[in-house]
C-alpha positions as CSV (number, residue, x, y, z in Angstrom):
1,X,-15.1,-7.7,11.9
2,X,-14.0,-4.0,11.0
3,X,-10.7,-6.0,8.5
4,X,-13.4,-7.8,6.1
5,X,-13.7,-5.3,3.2
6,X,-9.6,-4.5,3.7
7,X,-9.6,-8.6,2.9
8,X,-11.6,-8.4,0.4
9,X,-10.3,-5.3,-1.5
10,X,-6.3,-6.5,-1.5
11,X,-5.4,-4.3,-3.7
12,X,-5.0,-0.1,-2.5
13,X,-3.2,3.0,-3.5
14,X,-1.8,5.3,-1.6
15,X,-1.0,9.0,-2.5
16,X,2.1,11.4,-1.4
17,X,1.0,15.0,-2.3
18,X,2.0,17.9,-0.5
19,X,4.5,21.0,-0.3
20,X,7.5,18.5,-1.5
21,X,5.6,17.6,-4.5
22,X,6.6,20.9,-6.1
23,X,10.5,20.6,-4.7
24,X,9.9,17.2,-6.8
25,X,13.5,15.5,-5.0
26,X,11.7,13.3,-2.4
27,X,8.6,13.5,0.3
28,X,12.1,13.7,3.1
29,X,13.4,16.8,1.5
30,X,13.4,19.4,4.2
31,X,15.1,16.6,6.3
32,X,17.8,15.1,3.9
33,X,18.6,18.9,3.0
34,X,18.5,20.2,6.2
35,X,16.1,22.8,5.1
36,X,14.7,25.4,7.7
37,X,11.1,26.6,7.7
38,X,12.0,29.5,6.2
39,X,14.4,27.6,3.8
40,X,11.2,25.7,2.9
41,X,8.4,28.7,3.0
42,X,8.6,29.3,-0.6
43,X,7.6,25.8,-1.4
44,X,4.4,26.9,0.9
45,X,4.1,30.2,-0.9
46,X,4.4,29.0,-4.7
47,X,1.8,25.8,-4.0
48,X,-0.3,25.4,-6.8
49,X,-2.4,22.2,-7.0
50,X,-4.2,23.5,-10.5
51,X,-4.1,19.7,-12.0
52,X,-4.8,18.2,-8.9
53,X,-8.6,16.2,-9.8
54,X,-9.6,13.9,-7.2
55,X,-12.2,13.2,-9.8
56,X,-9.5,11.7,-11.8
57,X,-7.8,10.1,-9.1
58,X,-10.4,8.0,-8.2
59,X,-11.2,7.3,-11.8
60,X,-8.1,5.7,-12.4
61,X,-8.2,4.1,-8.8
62,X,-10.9,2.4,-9.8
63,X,-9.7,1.7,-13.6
64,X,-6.3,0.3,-11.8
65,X,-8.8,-2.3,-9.7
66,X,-8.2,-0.9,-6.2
67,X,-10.4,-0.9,-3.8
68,X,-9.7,1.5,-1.8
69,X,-6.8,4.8,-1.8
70,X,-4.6,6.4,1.3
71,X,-4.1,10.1,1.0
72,X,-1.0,11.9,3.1
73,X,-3.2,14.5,5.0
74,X,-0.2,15.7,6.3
75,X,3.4,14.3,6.2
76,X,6.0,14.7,8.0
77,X,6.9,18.2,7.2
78,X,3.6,19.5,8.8
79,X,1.6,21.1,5.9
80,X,-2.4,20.4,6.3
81,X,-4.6,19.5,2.8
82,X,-7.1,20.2,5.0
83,X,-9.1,23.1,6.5
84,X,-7.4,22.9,9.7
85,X,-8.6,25.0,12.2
86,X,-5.7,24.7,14.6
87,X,-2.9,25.9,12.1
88,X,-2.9,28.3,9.1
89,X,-0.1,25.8,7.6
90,X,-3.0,24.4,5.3
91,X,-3.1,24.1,1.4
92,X,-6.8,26.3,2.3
93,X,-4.8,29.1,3.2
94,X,-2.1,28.9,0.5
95,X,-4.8,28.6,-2.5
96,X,-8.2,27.9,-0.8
97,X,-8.7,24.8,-1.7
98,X,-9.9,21.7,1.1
99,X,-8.0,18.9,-1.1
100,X,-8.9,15.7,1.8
101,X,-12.7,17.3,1.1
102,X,-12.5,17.0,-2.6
103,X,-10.8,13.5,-2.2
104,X,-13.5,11.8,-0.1
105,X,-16.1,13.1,-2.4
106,X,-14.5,12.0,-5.2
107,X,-13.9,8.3,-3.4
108,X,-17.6,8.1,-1.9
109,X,-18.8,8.9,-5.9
110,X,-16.6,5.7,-7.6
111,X,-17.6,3.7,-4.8
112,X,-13.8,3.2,-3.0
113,X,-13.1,3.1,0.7
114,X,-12.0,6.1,2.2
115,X,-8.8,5.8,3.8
116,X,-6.4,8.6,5.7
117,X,-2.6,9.0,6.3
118,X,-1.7,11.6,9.4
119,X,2.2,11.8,10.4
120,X,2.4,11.8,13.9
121,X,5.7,14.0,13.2
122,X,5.4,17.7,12.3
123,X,8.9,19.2,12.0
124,X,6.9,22.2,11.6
125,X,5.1,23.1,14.6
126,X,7.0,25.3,17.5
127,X,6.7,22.6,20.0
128,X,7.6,19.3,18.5
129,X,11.0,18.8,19.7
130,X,14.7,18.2,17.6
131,X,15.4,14.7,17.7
132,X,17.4,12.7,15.7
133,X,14.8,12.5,13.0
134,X,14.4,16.3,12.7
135,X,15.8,18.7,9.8
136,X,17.3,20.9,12.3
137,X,19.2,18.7,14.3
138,X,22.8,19.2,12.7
139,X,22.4,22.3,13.7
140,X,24.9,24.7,15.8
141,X,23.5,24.3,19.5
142,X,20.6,22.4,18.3
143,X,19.5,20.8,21.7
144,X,19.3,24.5,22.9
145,X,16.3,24.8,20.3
146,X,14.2,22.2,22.3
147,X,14.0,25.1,25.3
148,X,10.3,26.0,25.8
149,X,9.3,23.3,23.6
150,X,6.6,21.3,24.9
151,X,5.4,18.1,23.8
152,X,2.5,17.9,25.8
153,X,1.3,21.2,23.6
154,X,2.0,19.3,20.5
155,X,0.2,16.1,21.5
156,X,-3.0,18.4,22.1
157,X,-2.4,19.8,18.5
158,X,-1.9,16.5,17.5
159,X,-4.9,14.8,19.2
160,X,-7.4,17.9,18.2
161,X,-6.6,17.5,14.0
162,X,-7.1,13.9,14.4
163,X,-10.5,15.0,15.7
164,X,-11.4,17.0,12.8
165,X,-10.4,14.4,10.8
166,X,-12.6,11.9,12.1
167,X,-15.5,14.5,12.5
168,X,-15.4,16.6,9.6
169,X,-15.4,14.3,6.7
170,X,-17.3,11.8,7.4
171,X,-17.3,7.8,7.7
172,X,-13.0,7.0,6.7
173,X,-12.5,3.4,6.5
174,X,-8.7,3.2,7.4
175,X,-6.3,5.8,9.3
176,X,-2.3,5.0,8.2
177,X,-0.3,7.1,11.3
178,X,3.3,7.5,10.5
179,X,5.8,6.5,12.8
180,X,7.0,5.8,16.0
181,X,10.8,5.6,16.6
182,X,11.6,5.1,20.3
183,X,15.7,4.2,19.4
184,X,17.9,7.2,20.6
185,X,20.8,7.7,18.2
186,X,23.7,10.2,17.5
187,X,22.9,11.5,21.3
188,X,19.1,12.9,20.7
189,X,16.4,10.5,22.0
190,X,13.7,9.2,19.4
191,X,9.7,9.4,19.6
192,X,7.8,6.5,21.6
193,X,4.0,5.8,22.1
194,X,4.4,7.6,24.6
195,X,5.0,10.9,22.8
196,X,2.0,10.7,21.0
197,X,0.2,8.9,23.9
198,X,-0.9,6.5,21.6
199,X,-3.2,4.4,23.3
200,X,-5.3,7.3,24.0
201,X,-5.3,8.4,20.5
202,X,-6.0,5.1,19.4
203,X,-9.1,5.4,21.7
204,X,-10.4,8.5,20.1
205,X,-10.2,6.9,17.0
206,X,-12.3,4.0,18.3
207,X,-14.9,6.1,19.4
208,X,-15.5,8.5,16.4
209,X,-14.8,5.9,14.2
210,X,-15.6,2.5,15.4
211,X,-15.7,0.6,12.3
212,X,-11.9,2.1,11.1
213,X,-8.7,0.4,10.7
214,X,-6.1,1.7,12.4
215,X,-2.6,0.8,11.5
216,X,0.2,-0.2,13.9
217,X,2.7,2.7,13.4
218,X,1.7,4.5,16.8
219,X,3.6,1.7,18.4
220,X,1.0,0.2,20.0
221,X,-1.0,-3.1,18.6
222,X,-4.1,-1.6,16.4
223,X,-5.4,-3.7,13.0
224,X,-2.8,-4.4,10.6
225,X,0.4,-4.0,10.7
226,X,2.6,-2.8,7.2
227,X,5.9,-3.9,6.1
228,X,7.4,-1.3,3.9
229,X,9.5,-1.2,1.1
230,X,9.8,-5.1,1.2
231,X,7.7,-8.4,0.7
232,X,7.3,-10.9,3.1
233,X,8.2,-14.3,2.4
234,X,5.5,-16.2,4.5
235,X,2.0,-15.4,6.0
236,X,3.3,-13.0,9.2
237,X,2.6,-14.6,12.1
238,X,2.9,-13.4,15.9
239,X,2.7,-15.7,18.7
240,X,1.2,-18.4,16.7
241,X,-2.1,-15.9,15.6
242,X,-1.6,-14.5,11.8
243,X,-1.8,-10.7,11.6
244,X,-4.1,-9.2,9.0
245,X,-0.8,-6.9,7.4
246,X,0.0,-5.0,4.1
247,X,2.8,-4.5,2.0
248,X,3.5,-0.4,0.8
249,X,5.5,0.2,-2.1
250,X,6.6,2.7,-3.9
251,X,6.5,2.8,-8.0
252,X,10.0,4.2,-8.1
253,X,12.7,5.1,-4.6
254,X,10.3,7.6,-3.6
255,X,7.0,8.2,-1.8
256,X,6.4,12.2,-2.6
257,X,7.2,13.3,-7.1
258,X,11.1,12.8,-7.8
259,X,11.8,13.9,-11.3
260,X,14.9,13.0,-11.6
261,X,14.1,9.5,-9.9
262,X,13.7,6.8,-12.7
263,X,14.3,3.4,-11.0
264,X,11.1,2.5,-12.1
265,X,9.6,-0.9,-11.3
266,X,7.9,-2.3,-14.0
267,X,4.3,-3.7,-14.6
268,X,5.3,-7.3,-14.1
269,X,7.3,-6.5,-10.8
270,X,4.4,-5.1,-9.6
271,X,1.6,-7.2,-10.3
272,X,4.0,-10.2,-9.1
273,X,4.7,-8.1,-5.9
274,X,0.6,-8.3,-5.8
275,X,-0.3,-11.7,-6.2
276,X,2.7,-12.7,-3.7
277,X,0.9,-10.6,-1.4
278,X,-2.1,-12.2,-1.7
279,X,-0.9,-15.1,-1.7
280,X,0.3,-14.9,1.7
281,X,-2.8,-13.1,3.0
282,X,-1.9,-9.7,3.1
283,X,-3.0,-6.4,0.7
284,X,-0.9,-4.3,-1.2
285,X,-1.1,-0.3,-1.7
286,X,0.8,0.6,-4.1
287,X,2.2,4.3,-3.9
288,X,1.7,7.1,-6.7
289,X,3.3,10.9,-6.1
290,X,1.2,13.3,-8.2
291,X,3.6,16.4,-9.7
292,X,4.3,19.6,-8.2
293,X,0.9,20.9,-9.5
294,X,-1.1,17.6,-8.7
295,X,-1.3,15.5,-12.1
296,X,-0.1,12.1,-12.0
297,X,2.9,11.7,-13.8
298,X,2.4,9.9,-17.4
299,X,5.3,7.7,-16.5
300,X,3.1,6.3,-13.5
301,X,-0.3,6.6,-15.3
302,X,1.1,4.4,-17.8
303,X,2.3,2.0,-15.6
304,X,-1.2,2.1,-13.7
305,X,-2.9,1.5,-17.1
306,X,-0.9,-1.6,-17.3
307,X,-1.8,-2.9,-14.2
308,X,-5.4,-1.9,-15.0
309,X,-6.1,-4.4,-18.0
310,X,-4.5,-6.8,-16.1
311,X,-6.9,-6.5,-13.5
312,X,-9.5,-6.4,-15.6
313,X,-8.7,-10.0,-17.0
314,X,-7.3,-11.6,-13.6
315,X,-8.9,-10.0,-11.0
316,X,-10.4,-12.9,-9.3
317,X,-7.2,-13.9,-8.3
318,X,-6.6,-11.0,-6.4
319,X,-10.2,-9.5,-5.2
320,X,-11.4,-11.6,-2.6
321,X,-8.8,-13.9,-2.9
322,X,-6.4,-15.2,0.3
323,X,-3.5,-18.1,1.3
324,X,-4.5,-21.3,0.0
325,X,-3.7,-24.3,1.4
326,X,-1.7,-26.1,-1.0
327,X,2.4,-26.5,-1.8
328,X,2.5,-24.2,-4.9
329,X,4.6,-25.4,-7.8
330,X,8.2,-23.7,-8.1
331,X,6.6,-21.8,-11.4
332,X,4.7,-19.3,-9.2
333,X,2.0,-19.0,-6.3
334,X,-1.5,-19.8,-5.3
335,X,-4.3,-18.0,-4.2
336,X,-7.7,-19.1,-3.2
337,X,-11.2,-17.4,-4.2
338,X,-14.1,-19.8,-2.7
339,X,-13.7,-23.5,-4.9
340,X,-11.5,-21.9,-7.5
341,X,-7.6,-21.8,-7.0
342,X,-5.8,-19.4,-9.0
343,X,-2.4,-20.1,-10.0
344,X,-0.1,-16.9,-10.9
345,X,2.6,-18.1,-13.3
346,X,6.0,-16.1,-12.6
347,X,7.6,-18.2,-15.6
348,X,6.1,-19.8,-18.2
349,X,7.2,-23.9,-18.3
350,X,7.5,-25.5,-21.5
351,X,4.6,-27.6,-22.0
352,X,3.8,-28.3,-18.6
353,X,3.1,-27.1,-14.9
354,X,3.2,-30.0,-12.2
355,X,0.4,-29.4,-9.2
356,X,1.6,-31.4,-6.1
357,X,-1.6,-33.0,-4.3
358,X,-4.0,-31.8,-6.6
359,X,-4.9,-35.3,-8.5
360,X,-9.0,-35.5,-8.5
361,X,-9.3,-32.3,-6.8
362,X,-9.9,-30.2,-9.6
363,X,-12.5,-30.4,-12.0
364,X,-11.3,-28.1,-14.8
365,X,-8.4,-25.9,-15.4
366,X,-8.4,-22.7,-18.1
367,X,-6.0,-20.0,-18.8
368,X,-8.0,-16.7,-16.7
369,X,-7.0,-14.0,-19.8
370,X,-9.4,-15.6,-22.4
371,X,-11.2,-18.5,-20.9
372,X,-9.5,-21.4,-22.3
373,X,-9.5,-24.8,-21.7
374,X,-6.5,-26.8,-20.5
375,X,-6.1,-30.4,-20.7
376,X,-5.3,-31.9,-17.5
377,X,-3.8,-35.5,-16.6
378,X,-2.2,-37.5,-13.6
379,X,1.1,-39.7,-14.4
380,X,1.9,-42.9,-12.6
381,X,4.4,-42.1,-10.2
382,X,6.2,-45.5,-10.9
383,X,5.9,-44.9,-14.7
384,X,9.7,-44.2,-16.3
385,X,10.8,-41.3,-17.8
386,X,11.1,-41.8,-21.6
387,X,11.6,-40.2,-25.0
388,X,8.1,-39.0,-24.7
389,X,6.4,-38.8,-21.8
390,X,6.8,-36.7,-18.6
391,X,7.3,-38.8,-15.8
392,X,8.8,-39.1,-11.9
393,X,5.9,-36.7,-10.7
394,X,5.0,-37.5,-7.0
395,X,1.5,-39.7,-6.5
396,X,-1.4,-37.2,-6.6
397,X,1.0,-34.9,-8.5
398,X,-1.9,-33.4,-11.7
399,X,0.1,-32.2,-14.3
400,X,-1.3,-29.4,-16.8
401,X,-0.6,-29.0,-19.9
402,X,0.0,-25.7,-21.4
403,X,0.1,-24.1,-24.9
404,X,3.7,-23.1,-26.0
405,X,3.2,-19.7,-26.8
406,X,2.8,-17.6,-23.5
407,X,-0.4,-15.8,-22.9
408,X,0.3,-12.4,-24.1
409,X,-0.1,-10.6,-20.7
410,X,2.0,-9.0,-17.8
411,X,1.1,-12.0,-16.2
412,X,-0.3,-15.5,-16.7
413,X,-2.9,-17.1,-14.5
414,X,-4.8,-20.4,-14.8
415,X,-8.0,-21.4,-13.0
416,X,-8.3,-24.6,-11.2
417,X,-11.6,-25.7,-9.8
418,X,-12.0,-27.4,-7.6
419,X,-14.4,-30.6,-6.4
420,X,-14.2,-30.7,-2.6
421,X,-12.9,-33.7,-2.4
């Protein structure tokens, strides 16, 4: 099954870089502001990717424990990091440089899966109409600008760089397409599957590459589907069949560099967001926005550094890991790795963690950061509370008992093995 390494790896980044890196107020810029192509050329004009080291990228991919990274070959704005040969709107023409090239070397030489973002939407290109979506909507007589615009030109464009994506780079492991909205509003009509027409674009993606996840954001069903800016509360499920799925964040309110935006989650946030996840059976891939001149901001490097030692401790829980089968108690969530079940402690009880149904079913339990050793014991469930003794635990409740002192990590997470039985 083409999903196995994507269950495996849980844990992805993904990466906004492009033309509204340098305007550094938001990936949507040329839409929120209304901005015109040539209100935008100079973004185009000025590009300068100098720090930009897909070398380092991967590095810290890797360092960060992700298994594989999503780059934005184009977004919405229409700008190629590629050496499109069907537009001169490409970061090889603005400073000669094939950035998706230097990315999927750099990802092929740590050993990380190779995976793709392509907007479907190009607000750029003279015959993808104005809709409700586009910058130039607000505009005086905008419907008059859709005259001898033609979709059915675009969907050619749109078709042939998906081609020489999936020709020219080699084997890619995962294509994230962004979006369909079929919903008319304020009096313009949206953009259906049938706009892109998806099913045969899906199809060309299935025969160059066969073994590639394809998202669901065409509109039609693909591989995975990807809840955004928001974490599910329960495995998703769709007519009784779970759905392989992944959670997108962002580090802060925006996709693309946003100085000024400091609503920063923190370490803890995150890697709780993670194991939650995981815990549910779906990945997360966490967003980064490199600066205007392609350097990962220190702010997010430090927060990926973070993450990093974390994983370095406590990545069993996460790395191969999946839904376990067992009612979690209210301190935090399970995951399940082969025979060992990982609990990921969201607070810290004093003295204690209560396992429901877990009595002789485990043969150890040890904090994950250093190895240790926890006592373990099971309480008569018709024993009284008293002065003493923790009591009024369900039968096959197996109680651990934990050091005072919290481990001194974003995160604590104990290791339970278990017997089988």
């Amino acid at each position: 099954m083409r999903q196995e390494w994507f269950d495996d790896a849980r844990f992805g980044m993904f990466v906004h870089f492009g033309l509204y890196s340098g305007a550094a107020r938001h990936e949507w810029v040329q839409n929120y502001e209304r901005l015109t192509d040539e209100e935008y050329r100079p973004y185009f004009d000025n590009f300068d990717p100098d720090l930009f080291d897909a070398a380092a990228l991967a590095k810290t991919a890797k360092e960060t424990g992700m298994g594989y990274v999503v780059l934005t070959t184009k977004h919405h704005d229409g700008f190629c990091l590629w050496d499109s040969k069907l537009t001169d709107f490409t970061s090889v023409t603005a400073v000669g440089r094939d950035l998706v090239r230097e990315y999927v070397d750099a990802l092929r030489a740590e050993g990380i899966r190779v995976g793709l973002y392509h907007s479907v939407i190009d607000w750029h290109h003279p015959d993808f109409t104005v809709d409700w979506n586009h910058p130039r909507r607000d505009e005086e007589n905008a419907h008059a600008l859709n005259e001898g615009r033609d979709m059915a030109r675009y969907r050619e464009y749109l078709h042939g760089q998906v081609r020489e994506l999936l020709t020219e780079y080699g084997d890619i492991d995962y294509l994230f397409f962004d979006f369909t909205y079929p919903e008319s509003k304020d009096g313009w009509e949206g953009k259906g599957p049938q706009d892109w027409d998806a099913e045969a674009l899906l199809a060309l993606c299935r025969e160059l590459q066969p073994e590639m996840l394809v998202n669901d954001r065409l509109g039609i069903p693909a591989d995975f589907v990807t809840p955004e800016q928001y974490q599910p509360t329960a495995p998703i499920v769709r007519d009784g069949v779970p759905l392989v799925w992944e959670a997108c964040q962002t580090l802060n309110g925006s996709w693309g560099y946003h100085r000024d935006n400091t609503d920063q989650k923190s370490p803890v946030l995150l890697v709780q967001m993670l194991v939650d996840s995981v815990s549910m059976g779906g990945n997360m891939l966490l967003n980064i926005g490199p600066d205007g001149r392609g350097a990962i901001a220190p702010r997010d490097a430090a927060t990926l550094a973070e993450i990093g030692e974390w994983m370095r401790l406590h990545d069993r829980a996460v790395i191969g890991a999946g839904h376990a089968p067992f009612t979690p108690p209210r301190e935090g969530v399970y995951t399940l790795r082969g025979d060992r079940l990982y609990l990921s402690l969201f607070s810290w009880p004093l003295g204690f963690v209560h396992l429901p149904g877990l009595a002789g079913k485990v043969s150890y339990a040890r904090l994950l950061n250093d190895g240790s050793w926890l006592r373990t014991s099971v309480s008569d469930p018709d024993q009284q509370a008293d002065l003493m003794t923790p009591a009024g635990e369900a039968e096959g409740t197996l109680t651990v008992h934990l050091p005072v002192r919290r481990p001194d990590v974003l995160m604590p997470v104990i290791e339970l093995r278990l017997t089988g039985e």
